[in-house]
Steps between C-alpha positions, in 0.01 A plus 500: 500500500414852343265612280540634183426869655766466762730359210488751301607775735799331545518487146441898465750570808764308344479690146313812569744739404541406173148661412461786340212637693531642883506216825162618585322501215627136376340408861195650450468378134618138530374437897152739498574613806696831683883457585402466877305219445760343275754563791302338738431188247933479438511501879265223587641337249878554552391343859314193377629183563586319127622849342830458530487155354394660165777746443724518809735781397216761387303419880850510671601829319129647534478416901883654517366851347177467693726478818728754411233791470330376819841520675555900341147575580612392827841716537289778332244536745745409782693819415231720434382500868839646577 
């Protein structure tokens, strides 16, 4: 089960850019807290057992992107020692 916190970042990261205002700023404004600590929070949470049951395609697609810049942070720093 989540709480109501952890629900409603998945709520924000499944509508967020319909706002009006910047990422950042609706983070800070609606979650009191910086955009690292917000990251961290999606994270945990995107990795907590029960998530998925409570929108499967937004944690599926969420996990897919967070794997997909891990993997080009990867390549990127792979090639950089070249």
């Amino acid at each position: 089960m989540i709480t109501d916190r952890q629900r409603a970042i998945l709520d924000f990261e499944r509508s967020w850019w319909t706002l009006d205002e910047p990422r950042d700023l609706a983070i800070r404004a609606r979650f009191q807290c910086s955009v690292e600590e917000y990251r961290t929070e999606l994270h945990e949470l995107l990795d907590a057992p029960g998530t998925a049951d409570v929108d499967p395609l937004l944690v599926r697609r969420l996990q897919r992107q967070r794997s997909r810049r891990r993997r080009e942070r990867t390549d990127t720093n792979a090639g950089a020692g070249s």
